[in-house]
C-alpha positions, 0 to 999 in steps of 0.5 A: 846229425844231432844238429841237423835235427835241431835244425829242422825242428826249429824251421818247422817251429818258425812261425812263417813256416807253420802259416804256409803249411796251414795254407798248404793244408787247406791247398792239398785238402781242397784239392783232393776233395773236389779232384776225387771221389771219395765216397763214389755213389754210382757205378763203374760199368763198362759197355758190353757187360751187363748190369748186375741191379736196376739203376734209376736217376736220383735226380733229374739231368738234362744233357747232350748225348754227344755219343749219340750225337756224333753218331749221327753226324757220321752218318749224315757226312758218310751220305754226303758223295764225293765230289769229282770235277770233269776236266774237259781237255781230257776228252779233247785230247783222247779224241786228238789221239785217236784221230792221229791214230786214224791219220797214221795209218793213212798216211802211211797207206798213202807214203811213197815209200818203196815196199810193203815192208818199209809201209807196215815199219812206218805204220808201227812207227808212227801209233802210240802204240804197240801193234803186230806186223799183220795187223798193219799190213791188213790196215795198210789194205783198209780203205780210207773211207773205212778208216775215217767212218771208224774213227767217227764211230770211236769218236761218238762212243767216247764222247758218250761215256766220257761226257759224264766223267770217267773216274780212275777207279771206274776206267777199267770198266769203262773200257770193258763197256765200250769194248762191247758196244764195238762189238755192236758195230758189226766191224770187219775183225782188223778194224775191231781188233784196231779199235779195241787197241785204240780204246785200250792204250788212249782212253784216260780218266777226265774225272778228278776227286776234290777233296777241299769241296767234298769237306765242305759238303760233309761239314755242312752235313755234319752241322745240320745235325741238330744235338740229341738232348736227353731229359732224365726224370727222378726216379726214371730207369736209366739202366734194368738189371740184366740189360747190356751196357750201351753207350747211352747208359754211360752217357745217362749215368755221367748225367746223373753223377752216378758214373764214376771214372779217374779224372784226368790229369788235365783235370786235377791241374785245373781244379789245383790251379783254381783250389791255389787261387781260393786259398791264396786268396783267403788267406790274403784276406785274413792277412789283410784284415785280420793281422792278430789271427794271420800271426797265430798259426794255430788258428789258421790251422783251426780255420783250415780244420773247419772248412775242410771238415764240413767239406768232407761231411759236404761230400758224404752227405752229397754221396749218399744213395736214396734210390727208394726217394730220388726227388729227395736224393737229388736235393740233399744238398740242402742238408749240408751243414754250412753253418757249422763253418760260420757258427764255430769261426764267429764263437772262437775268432770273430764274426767278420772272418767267420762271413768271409768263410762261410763264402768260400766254403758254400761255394765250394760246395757248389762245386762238389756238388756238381757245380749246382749255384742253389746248393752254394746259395742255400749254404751261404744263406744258412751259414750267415744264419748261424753267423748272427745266430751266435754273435752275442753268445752269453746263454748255453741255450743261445747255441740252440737258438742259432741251430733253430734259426739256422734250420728255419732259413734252411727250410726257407731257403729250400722252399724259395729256390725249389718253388722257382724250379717249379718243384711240385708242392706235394714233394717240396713240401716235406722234403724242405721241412726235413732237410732244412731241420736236419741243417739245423740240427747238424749245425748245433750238434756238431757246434756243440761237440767241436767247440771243446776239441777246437778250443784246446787244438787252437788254445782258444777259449770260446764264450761256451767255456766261459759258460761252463766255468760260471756253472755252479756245479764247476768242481773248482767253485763247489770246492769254494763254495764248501771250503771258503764260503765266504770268498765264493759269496765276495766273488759272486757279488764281484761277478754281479759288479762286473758283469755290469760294469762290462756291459756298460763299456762293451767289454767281454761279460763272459771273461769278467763274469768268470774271471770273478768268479775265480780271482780269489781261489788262491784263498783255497791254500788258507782261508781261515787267513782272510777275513770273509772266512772268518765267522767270528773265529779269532784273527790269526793276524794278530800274533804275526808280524806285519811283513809275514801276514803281507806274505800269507795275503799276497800269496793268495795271487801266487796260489791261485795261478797253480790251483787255476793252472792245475785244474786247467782253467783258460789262459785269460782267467789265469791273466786276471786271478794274476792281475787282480791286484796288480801292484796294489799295496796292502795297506793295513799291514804297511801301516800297521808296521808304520806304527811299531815304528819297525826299522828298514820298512820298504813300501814295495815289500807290502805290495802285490807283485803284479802285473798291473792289470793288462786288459779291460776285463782284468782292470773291471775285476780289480776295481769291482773286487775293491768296491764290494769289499769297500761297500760290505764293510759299511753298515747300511750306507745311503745311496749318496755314500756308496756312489761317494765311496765307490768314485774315491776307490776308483780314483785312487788305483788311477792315482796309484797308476794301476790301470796305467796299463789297460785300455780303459778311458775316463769315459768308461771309468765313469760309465763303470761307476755308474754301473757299480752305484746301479747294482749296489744302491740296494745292498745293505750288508752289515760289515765293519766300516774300513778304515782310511789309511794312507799309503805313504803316497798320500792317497787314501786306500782299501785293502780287503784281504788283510784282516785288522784287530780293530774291534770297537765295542761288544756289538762286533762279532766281526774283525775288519778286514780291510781289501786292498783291490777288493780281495 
């Protein structure tokens, strides 16, 4: 059992199945939210009751009643007659039959045979039908003129009736008719009684349904019938309180979204299907062009919590009921918050994949939305807004620029896609400007207060953090500024230094100006130790032994990762308070060892313990704390010396292989010297000049955390310290 457990934990914890469940979130989140209503707006009344409150439009429908529609056609096919086809062989034949009546009565009359008896037995013989003996004897007695003249009045009567077609349903009453028209004739009563037997047993229908011409007429009555379209106005009366549901207020209600039902299953498979599509299709984009962010779950999660999140403020915000103002309630659309999608992605992942979102999320409003193009149009206009309004993110107050600017498109983009509906002004007017500011000011505030719980859900510090942690008012660096004034001021000037460096080769300003700010606050453990903090006190260096005060110095490094980790800074600012130094050595103390001339001395137990700086903004930070520290120790040197000072310390960490592995060209090492010479030109702080030493690899370096006791002269009031990396 135990192993079973540990089993599933460790599937669930593979990397592969975290990505599909992150892609099966946004699938089932989707789905569900376009398949249901979750904040249902209208009404769930059935026809036959009767309406507890007065429902008006929100906003204007036009649409085919197909109830009323399919009425109509019903009654124009009901009109439509069927259509019998005469058979004219029919009354042939009846006429046939009834002449061969005729014909054999007289021809029995006639027979030679012997006897009244074998006569009346040949005259029942020979009639198709059934007659009693004392009717033959007496037809027997007719005379043939008789005969003959009856048949022909038979003969005119059925024709006359039969001509326009007798049907099986009408063939009884047709025989009832001709029956009293022989009556008419004045018959002797054998003759009436034989042609009554005549008509009763021949007489057939010769008129035939036709079902396949009968459709054909009733369809093309059915297609005559143009469909009923109805117009809805806002604000229109689509059902008074008190009034019986018919289906035409069912139908009106459907039109206007206020009517809600089940979805069927047909349905829920088809916006499934479509929801599988978008998903696979974004998260093939994403795998495609943005392989680091495919490969971290976390932000595919984080994505997926953004799109679903607006899509659910989408469908409450597309929910609420404004009866009182439908012409606003059926633009409030508009109002969606798109941008939040494009301002969030572009702050914690990038801008690209940011674009890319905002596509898919205002198209999907749309579809929420009643499949209506103008909402999806609006919010992709607003999202990309907010997309650029945050793409170079270096100020707090940038995020309220990018909600301005958000809210100014919002209103534009309302009132352009308004005006060509022929929306009249005096609506349009204020219903833009209070849906595009309220775009605006939804976008920043829910920017603002998401950013905190995105970054700690997907381990990702944004450009806003960064900005927090530079505030002064940081307990952490008001903690510096009290108990190591000098370090806090060495890590402003190195923040200056590395802020322009950054900028000049496109670096990340922010991670640089915070990670300055906090490389050094390892010096927190014991500041009277470095030299910044000194204030002209004694140097505690010079009564321990070169390996110890290398042990005190180097420590700092170590330190600052748990006073960094304690206080929960982000990831990347630890990476640089650790790197900083990278495997630099601390010259003054390995020298100071050198010259009393110490047994075993190892050049590797007075370095850092690394790692070498792994990034460009590590690498901006080392360089930039080495040359403040390096140029503060110099009094009041010339332009000319600085620039001098500054190209030798950067080409020793070349040389001593400490930006072996970063990202940084020779093209950005001299763009970062100029950038440094630029800041420092105008800095002449009075500090002890360091002292060259060599490393014991022949270059020549600076080691600025390790005071030295070389005083020269009364006018010192300050112990050298050399920075080994800019302390």
């Amino acid at each position: 059992m135990v192993e079973g457990k540990s089993f599933w934990r460790g599937l669930l914890k593979e990397p592969r199945i975290k990505r599909v469940g992150a892609a099966l979130f946004l699938f089932l989140c989707l789905t569900l939210l376009a398949a249901f209503q979750f904040f249902p707006e209208g009404t769930d009344l059935e026809v036959g009751q009767v309406a507890p409150r007065t429902i008006k439009a929100p906003r204007a429908a036009v649409f085919e009643d197909k109830v009323r529609t399919e009425e109509l056609r019903r009654e124009a096919q009901a009109r439509v007659p069927k259509v019998y086809d005469i058979d004219p062989k029919v009354l042939e034949s009846i006429r046939k039959d009834m002449r061969d009546s005729i014909e054999a009565v007289i021809a029995a009359a006639k027979s030679p045979a012997q006897g009244e008896a074998a006569r009346v037995a040949l005259v029942k013989s020979s009639l198709p039908f059934p007659i009693s003996d004392d009717l033959a004897q007496a037809l027997l007695n007719l005379p043939e003129s008789r005969l003959r003249q009856l048949g022909s009045y038979l003969d005119t009567l059925v024709t006359q009736v039969m001509v326009k077609g007798v049907k099986q349903e009408d063939l009884q009453a047709t025989k009832e008719q001709l029956r009293e028209r022989i009556k008419l004739l004045a018959l002797d009563p054998v003759e009436e009684r034989f042609a009554q037997l005549i008509i009763q047993h021949t007489l057939r229908p010769n008129s035939f349904y036709n079902p396949v011409q009968t459709e054909i007429l009733q369809q093309q009555a059915r297609e005559a019938v143009p469909p009923v379209v109805v117009t809805i106005r806002p604000g229109e009366k689509i059902i008074g309180e008190g009034e019986v549901v018919t289906p035409e207020h069912i139908a009106k209600l459907k039109a206007v979204g206020l009517y809600h039902s089940r979805p069927s299953f047909g349905t829920v498979v088809g916006i499934a299907l479509m929801m599988a599509l978008l998903t696979f299709a974004f998260f093939y984009y994403i795998y495609q062009q943005h392989p680091n962010v495919y490969r971290d779950a976390n932000q595919l999660y984080l994505i997926s919590f953004v799109v679903v999140g607006v899509l659910l403020l989408a469908k409450f915000i597309l929910a609420v009921d404004v009866q009182q103002w439908p012409s606003l309630g059926s633009k409030l659309g508009y109002a969606v918050p798109v941008a939040v999608v494009g301002m969030l992605l572009a702050v914690l992942i990038n801008s690209r994949l940011a674009v890319v979102a905002v596509a898919l999320t205002a198209l999907l409003v749309g579809m929420l939305a009643d499949n209506q193009l103008r909402f999806a149009l609006a919010g992709m206009l607003t999202g990309l807004a907010g997309v650029y309004g945050v793409a170079k993110l270096h100020r707090r107050r940038d995020l309220v620029r990018a909600g301005m600017l958000t809210g100014l498109t919002g209103v534009g983009v309302t009132w352009g896609i308004e005006l060509a509906s022929q929306t009249p002004l005096a609506i349009l007017g204020p219903a833009g400007l209070a849906l595009g500011i309220l775009n605006g000011l939804l976008s920043t505030i829910l920017t603002n207060g998401a950013l905190p719980v995105l970054e700690h859900l997907g381990g990702i510090t944004s450009p806003v953090r960064l900005l927090e942690l530079t505030s002064p008012s940081e307990p952490l660096l008001k903690r510096l500024a009290w108990e190591a004034p000098g370090t806090y001021h060495h890590s402003v000037m190195v923040a200056n230094l590395g802020e322009a460096a950054a900028e000049a080769i496109g670096a990340d300003i922010l991670t640089v100006r915070a990670g300055a700010y906090y490389h050094d606050i390892g010096k927190l453990r014991r500041p009277s130790f470095f030299a910044e903090n000194l204030l002209g006190s004694e140097n505690p260096h010079d009564r321990l032994a070169p390996s110890l005060s290398t042990l005190i110095i180097t420590s700092h490094v170590k330190d600052g990762v748990e006073i960094a980790r304690e206080y929960k800074l982000p990831e990347k600012i630890i990476e640089i308070i650790e790197q900083h130094h990278g495997t630099s050595l601390v010259s003054c103390f390995y020298q100071k060892a050198l010259q009393a001339e110490q047994k075993g001395i190892q050049e590797a137990d007075f370095r850092y313990p690394g790692p070498k700086p792994q990034t460009r903004e590590a690498a901006i930070v080392m360089l930039a704390d080495s040359v403040e520290a390096a140029v503060r120790s110099m009094n009041h040197p010339p332009p000319g010396q600085i620039e001098g000072l500054v190209r030798r310390i950067i080409k020793e960490k070349l040389h001593d292989g400490q930006l072996d592995e970063c990202a940084l060209t020779f093209r950005d090492l001299e763009l970062i010297a100029h950038a440094f010479v630029h800041v420092l030109t105008g800095l002449f702080h009075t500090r002890v000049e360091y002292p060259r030493v060599e490393n014991g690899k022949g270059a020549m370096s600076y080691d600025g955390d390790s005071p030295e006791s070389a005083r020269e002269g009364e006018g010192r009031e300050r112990v050298a310290v050399s920075r080994q990396a800019g302390g």
